[in-house]
Backbone as CSV, one residue per row, in Angstrom:
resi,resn,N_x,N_y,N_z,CA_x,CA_y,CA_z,C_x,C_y,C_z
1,UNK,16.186,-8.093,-11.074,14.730,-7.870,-11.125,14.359,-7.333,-12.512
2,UNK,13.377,-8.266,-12.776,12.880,-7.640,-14.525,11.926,-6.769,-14.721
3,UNK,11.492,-6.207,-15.566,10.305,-5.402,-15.435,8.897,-5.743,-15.153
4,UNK,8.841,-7.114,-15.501,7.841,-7.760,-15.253,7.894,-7.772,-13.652
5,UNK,8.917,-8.641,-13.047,8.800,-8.382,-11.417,8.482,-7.086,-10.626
6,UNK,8.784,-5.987,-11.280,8.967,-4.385,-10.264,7.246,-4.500,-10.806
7,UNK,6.751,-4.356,-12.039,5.704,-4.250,-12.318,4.399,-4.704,-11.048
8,UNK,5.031,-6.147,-11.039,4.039,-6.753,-9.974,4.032,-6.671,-8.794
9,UNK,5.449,-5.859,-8.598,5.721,-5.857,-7.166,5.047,-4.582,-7.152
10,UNK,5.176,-3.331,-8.009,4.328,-1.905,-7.411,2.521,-2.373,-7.250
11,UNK,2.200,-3.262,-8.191,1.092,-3.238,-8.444,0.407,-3.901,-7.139
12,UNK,1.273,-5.094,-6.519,0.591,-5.655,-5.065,0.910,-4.739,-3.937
13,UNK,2.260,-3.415,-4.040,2.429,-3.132,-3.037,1.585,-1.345,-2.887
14,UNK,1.161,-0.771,-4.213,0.956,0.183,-3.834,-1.317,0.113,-3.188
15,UNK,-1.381,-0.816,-3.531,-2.874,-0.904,-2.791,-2.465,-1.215,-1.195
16,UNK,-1.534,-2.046,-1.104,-1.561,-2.460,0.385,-0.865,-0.998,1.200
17,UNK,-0.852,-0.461,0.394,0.097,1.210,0.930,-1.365,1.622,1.242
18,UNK,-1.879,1.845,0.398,-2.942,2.929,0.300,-3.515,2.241,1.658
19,UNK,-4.044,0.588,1.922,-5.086,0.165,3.083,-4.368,0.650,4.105
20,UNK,-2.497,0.905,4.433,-1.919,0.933,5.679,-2.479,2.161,5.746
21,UNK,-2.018,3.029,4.643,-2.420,4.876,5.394,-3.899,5.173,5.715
22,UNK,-4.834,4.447,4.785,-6.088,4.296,5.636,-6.329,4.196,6.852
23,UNK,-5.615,3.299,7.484,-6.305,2.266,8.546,-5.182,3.162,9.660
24,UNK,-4.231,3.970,9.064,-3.405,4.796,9.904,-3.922,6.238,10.087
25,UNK,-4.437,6.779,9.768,-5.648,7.994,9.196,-6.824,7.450,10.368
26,UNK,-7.637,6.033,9.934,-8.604,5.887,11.175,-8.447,5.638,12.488
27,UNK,-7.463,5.220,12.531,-7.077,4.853,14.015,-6.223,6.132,14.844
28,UNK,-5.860,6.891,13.784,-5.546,8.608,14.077,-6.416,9.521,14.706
29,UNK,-7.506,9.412,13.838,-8.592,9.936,13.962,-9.724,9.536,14.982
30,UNK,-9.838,8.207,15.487,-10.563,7.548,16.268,-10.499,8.556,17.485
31,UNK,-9.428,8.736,18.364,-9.849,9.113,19.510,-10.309,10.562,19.579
């Protein structure tokens, strides 16, 4: 893995982090 790959890989994976703990936070919080 090159730097270019980890690069793109944090960059697509740390937003889709952030929507899981969101959507894990609202559905926490819901009831």
């Amino acid at each position: 893995m090159n730097a270019t790959t980890l690069t793109s890989t944090l960059l697509l994976t740390a937003p889709a982090a952030v929507v899981v703990v969101s959507v894990v936070v609202v559905v926490g919080n819901a009831p």
